[in-house]
C-alpha positions in Angstrom: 0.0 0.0 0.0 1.0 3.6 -1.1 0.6 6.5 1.9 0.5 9.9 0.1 1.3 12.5 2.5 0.5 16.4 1.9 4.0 17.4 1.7 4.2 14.7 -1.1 1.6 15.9 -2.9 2.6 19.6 -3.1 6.3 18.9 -3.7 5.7 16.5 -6.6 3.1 18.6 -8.4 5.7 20.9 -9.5 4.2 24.2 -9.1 2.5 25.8 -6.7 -1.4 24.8 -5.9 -4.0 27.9 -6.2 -4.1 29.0 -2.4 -2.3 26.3 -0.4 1.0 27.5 -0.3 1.0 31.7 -0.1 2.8 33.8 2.3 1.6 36.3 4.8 -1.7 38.6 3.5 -0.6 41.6 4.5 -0.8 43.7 1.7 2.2 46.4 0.2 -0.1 46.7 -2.5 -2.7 48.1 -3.3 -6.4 46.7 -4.5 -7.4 47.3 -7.7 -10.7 49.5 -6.1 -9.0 51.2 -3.1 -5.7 52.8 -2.2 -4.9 50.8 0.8 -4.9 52.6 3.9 -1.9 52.8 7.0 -2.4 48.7 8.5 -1.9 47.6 4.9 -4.2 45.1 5.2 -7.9 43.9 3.3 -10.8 45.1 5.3 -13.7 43.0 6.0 -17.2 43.3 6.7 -19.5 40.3 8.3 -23.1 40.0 7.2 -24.6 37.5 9.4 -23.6 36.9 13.1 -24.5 33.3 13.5 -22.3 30.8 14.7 -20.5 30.0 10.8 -20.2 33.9 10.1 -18.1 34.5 13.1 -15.9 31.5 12.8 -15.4 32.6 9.5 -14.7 35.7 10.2 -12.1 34.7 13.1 -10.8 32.8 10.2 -10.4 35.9 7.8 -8.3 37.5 10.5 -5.8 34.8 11.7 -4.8 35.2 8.0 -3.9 38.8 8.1 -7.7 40.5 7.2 -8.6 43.3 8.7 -12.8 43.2 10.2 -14.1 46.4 9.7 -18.1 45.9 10.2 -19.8 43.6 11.9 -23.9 43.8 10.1 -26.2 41.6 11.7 -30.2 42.3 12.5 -29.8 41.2 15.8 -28.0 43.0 18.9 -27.3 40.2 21.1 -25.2 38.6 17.9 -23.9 41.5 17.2 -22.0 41.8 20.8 -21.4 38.5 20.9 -19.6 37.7 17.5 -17.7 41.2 18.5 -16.3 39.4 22.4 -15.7 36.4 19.9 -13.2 38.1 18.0 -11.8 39.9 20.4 -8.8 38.0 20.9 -7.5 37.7 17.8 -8.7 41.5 16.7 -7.4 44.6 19.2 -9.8 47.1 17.6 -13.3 46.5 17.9 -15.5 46.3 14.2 -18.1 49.0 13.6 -21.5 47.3 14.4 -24.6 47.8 11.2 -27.9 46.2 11.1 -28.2 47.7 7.1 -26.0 45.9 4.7 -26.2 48.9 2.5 -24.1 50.6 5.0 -20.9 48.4 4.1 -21.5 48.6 0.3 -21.4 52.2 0.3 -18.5 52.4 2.5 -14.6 52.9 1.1 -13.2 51.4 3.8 -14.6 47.8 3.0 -12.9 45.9 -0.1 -15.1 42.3 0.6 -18.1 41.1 2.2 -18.1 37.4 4.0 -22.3 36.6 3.7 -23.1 34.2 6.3 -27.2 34.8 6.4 -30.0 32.5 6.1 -29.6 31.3 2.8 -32.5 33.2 1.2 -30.0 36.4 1.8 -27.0 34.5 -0.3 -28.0 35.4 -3.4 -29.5 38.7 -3.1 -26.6 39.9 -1.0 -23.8 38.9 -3.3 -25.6 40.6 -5.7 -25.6 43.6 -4.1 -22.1 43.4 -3.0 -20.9 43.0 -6.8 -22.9 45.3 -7.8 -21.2 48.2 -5.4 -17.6 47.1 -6.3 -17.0 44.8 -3.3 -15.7 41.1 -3.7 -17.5 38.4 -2.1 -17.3 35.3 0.2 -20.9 33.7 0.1 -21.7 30.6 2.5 -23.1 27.7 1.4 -25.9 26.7 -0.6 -25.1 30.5 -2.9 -28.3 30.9 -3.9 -31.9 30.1 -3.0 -32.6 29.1 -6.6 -31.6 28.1 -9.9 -32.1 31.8 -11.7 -30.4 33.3 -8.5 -27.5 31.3 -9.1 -27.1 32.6 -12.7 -28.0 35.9 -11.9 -25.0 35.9 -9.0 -22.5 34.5 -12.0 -23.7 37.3 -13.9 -23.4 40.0 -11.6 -19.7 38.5 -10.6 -18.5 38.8 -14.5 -20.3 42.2 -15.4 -18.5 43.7 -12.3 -15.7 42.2 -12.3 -15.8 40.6 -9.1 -14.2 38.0 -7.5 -16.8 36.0 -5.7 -15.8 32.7 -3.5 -18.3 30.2 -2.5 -17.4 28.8 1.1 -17.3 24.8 -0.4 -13.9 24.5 1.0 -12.8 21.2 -0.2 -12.0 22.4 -3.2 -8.9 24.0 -1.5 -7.8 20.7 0.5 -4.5 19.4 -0.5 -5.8 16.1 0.1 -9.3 16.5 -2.5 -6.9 17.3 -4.9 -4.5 15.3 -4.9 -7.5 12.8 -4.9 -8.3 14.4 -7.9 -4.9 13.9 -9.5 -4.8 10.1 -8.4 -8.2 9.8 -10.5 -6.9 11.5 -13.9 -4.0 8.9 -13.8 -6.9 6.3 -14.8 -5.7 3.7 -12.3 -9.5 3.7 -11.4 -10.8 2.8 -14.7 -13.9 4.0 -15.8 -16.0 5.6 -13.4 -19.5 5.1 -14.4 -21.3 5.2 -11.0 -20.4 8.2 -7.9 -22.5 7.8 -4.7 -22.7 10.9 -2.7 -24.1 10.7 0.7 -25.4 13.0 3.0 -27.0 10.1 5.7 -27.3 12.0 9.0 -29.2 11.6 12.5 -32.3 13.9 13.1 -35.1 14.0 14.9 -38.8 15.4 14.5 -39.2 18.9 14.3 -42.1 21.1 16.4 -42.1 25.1 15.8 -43.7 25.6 19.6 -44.4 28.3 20.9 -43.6 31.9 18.6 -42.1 33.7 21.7 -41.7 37.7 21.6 -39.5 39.8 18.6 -36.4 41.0 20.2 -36.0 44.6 21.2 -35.0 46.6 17.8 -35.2 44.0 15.3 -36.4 44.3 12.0 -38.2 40.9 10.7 -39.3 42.2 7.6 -35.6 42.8 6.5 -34.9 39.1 8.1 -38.1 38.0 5.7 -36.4 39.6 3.2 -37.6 38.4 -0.7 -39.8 35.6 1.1 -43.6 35.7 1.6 -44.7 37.8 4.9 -45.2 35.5 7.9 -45.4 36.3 11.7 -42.1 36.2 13.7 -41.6 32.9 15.0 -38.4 32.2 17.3 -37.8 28.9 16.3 -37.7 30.0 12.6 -35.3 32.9 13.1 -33.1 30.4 15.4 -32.0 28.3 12.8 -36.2 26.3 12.3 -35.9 28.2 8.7 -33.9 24.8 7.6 -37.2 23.1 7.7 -38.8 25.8 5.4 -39.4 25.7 1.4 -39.5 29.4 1.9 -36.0 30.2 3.2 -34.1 26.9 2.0 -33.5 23.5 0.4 -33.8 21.8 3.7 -30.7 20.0 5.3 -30.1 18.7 1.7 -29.3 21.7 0.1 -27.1 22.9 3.1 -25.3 20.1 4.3 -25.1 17.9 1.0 -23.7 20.9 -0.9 -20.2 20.1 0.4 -20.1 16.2 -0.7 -21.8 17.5 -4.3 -19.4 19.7 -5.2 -16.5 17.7 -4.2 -17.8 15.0 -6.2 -18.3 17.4 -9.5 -14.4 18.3 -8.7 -13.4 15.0 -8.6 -14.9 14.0 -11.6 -13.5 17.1 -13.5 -16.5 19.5 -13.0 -18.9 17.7 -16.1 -21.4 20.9 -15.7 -24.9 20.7 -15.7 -26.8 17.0 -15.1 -29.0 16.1 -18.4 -31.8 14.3 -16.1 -32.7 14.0 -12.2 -35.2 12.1 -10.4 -36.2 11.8 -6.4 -37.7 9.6 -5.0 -38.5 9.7 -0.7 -40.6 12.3 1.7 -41.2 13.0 5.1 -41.2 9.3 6.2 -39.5 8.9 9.5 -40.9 11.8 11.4 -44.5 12.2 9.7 -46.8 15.0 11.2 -44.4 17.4 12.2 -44.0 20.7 11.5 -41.1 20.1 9.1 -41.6 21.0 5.2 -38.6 19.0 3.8 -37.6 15.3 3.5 -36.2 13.2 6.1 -35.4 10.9 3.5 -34.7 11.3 -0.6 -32.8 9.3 -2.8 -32.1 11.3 -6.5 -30.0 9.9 -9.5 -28.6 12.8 -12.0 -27.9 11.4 -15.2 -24.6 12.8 -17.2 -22.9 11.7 -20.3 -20.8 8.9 -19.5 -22.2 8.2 -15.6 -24.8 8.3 -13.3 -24.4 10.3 -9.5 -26.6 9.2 -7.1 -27.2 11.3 -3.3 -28.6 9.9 -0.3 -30.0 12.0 2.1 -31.7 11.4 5.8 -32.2 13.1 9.0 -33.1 10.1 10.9 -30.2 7.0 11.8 -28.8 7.9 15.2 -25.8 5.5 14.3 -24.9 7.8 11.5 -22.1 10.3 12.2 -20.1 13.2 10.2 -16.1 12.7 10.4 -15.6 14.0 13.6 -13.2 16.7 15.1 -10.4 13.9 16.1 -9.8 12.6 12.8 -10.0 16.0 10.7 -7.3 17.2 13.1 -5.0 13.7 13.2 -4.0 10.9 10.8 -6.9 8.7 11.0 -9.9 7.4 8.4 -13.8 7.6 9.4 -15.5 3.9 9.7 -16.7 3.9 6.4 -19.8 2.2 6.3 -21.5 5.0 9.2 -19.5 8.1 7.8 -22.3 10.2 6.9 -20.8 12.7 4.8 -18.8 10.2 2.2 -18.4 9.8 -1.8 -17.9 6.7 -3.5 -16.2 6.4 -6.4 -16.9 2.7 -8.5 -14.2 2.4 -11.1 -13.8 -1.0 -13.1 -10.4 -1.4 -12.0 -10.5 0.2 -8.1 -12.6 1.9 -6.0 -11.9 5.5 -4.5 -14.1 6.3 -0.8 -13.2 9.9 0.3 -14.4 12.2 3.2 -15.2 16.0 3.0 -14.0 18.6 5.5 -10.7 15.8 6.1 -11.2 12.2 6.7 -8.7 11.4 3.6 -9.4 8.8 1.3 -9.0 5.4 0.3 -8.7 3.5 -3.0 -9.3 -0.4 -2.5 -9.6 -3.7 -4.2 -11.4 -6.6 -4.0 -11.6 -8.2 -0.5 -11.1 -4.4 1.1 -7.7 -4.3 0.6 -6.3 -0.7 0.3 -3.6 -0.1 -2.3 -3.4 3.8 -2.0 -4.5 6.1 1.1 -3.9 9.7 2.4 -5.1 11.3 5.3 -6.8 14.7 5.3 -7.2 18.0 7.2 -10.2 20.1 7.8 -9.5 22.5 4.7 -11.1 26.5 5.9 -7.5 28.1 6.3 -6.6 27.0 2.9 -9.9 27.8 1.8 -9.6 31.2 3.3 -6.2 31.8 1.8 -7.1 31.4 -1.5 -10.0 34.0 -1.4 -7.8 36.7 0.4 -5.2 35.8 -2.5 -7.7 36.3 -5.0 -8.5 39.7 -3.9 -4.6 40.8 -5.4 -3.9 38.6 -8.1 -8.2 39.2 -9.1 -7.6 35.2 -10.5 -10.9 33.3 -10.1 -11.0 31.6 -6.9 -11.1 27.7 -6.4 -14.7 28.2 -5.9 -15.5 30.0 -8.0 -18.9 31.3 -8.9 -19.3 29.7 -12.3 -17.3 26.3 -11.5 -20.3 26.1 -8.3 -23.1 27.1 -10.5 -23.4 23.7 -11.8 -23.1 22.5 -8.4 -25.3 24.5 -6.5 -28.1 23.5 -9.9 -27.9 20.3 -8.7 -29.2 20.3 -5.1 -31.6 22.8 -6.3 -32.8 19.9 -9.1 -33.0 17.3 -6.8 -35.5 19.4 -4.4 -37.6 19.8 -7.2 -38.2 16.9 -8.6 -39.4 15.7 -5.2 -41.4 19.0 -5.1 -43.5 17.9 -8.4 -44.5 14.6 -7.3 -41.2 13.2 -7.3 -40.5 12.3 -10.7 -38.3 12.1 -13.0 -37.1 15.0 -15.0 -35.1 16.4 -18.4 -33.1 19.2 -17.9 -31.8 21.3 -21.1 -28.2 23.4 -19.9 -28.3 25.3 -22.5 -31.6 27.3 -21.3 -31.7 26.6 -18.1 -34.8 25.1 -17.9 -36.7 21.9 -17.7 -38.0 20.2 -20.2 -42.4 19.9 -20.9 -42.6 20.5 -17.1 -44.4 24.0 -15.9 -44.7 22.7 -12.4 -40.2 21.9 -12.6 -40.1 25.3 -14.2 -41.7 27.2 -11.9 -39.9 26.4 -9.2 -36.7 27.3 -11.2 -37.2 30.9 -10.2 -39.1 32.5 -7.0 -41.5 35.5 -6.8 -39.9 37.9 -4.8 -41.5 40.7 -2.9 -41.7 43.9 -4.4 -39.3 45.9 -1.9 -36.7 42.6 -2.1 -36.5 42.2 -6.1 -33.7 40.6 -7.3 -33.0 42.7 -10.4 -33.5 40.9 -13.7 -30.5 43.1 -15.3 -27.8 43.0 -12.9 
């Protein structure tokens, strides 16, 4: 058996990998929309105060960013994600509760968007479109049309706009990726992507009291009007066709995209079909499947995803082995992607976990371990900013990606069916239910423009 290490990897590949290997980001230069001012540094504002927006942002700063803003709708996540920081940032951010604020301000060269995910897309937009780059969690977009829309925006302004699908910038997904281009897998005609996690039923309870000074019509944003409800605004908006694809669309993003990478990014999916429901945990107040099994058909392969909120016994790598030399147990890892080759057969883990190519009777030829990838992730995008190269997750290279998830939702939306997709319009094919679902209606004070 053949152990790969990271060094290994980034020493043979002759040249240096897009935001692994990059000195300090602190800037002599200047950007090529402001002139830099005395710290030298890129300034950052925070949209979104919720437990991902301020590790990110803790993240941004351990690699030389300057926080400027911190924009949230919320006081008490305001303060909070500002203590957070503290110790890794002497000077305190300027609080905002209007995102507006920070795209008309020339102190602020990026946005990191951390919101709900109906804000991603209508954010980023609105970032581009006032000259700032972007870091956008994921899912990027609420829909199909708001994921083409963002790649629009992104070109016309000549922005550079990151999606936060960090295994694209772990040394060990890629050189996973390189192992597969030598062909010693064969042909890969089947790629199982699985997103099998524990969950439990889902009750909305009691709608509780608005907090002091906050604005749930701007939270509501582009989605129908609805009275405040605590257990939505605390994270119960996962459950919701109106704010998100479920736990599939989150969550499952990751594995999706690293599949696409692995097999060399083969664009859009020519059919889907779902097939599953709210089975496990019927009669809740949940909107989206506990359970839903969809099959994209490309060119040359099919990709099937499984997806669950139910087995207890089913775990995500954990902490210990993202941070040491160790492989998940294969069969529970919820997060995996298998790879079926006719020669060998590749299983690899997303956010570390490493991966493993075997052969009949289990036995492992080739292995190499993997790390939790956000620093290198992070890297690359405050590289981008100065070189203005497309990021490793890039905007257009995630479109595809993002279309996906977004496909699979709505084929179980229709009656869970099975579906034709042309690329080239972007649009289903003799199905007006599919195709309305493609685009949302937006509220009149939240449009997303049609002509970015």
């Amino acid at each position: 058996m053949k152990q790969i290490s990271r060094r290994q990897f980034l020493d043979s590949s002759g040249k240096s990998v897009a935001g692994i290997v990059c000195g300090s980001l602190a800037l002599s230069a200047a950007l090529p929309h402001r002139v830099l001012g005395a710290n030298d540094r890129i300034n950052l504002a925070l949209i979104g105060c919720g437990g991902r927006g301020r590790y990110l942002a803790r993240g941004m700063i351990e690699q030389g960013a300057n926080l400027s803003y911190l924009c949230d709708l919320h006081d008490g996540r305001l303060a909070d994600t500002a203590k957070f920081l503290s110790d890794v940032q002497q000077k305190k951010p300027k609080f905002s509760k209007d995102m507006h604020e920070l795209f008309n301000s020339n102190d602020i060269d990026a946005v990191i968007i951390a919101t709900p995910d109906h804000w991603h897309g209508p954010a980023a937009i609105l970032a581009c479109q006032a000259g700032k780059d972007v870091y956008v969690e994921k899912p990027h977009s609420y829909n199909i049309w708001e994921s083409r829309q963002m790649l629009r925006a992104a070109r016309k302004y000549n922005r550079i706009l990151q999606i936060g699908t960090q295994n694209r910038s772990a040394p060990y997904n890629l050189a996973a990726r390189e192992y597969i281009k030598t062909g010693k897998l064969g042909d890969i005609r089947l790629v199982k992507v699985y997103n099998l996690k524990p969950g439990g039923p889902f009750k909305l309870g009691d709608a509780g009291t608005i907090p002091d000074n906050f604005n749930w019509d701007t939270w509501l944003g582009t989605r129908p009007e609805r009275p405040y409800h605590q257990h939505i605004f605390n994270g119960g908006w996962h459950h919701f066709w109106d704010f998100s694809g479920g736990d599939l669309a989150d969550d499952a993003a990751h594995q999706i995209d690293l599949a696409m990478m692995l097999m060399g990014n083969p664009g859009m999916s020519a059919a889907v079909s779902s097939s599953g429901g709210r089975l496990q945990y019927k009669g809740d107040d949940s909107e989206v499947p506990d359970l839903l099994v969809t099959a994209f058909d490309f060119d040359n392969f099919v990709m099937t995803l499984e997806h669950s909120n139910y087995p207890r016994y089913m775990q995500k790598t954990t902490g210990t082995i993202r941070r040491n030399d160790e492989f998940p147990y294969w069969t529970q890892n919820a997060t995996r992607i298998e790879l079926y080759g006719s020669e060998l057969m590749m299983t690899i883990g997303r956010h570390g976990g490493g991966w493993q190519v075997t052969q009949s009777g289990g036995r492992v030829v080739e292995q190499m371990y993997g790390r939790f990838p956000d620093p290198d992730h992070q890297k690359n995008f405050l590289e981008c900013l100065i070189s203005r190269k497309k990021p490793n997750a890039d905007i257009e290279i995630l479109h595809p990606s993002c279309t996906l998830l977004h496909m699979a939702n709505i084929a179980h939306r229709v009656g869970n069916k099975k579906l034709w997709f042309d690329a080239q319009t972007e649009t289903f094919i003799n199905n007006t239910d599919a195709n309305n679902l493609i685009k949302s209606k937006y509220r009149e004070k939240f449009q997303v423009p049609e002509n970015v």
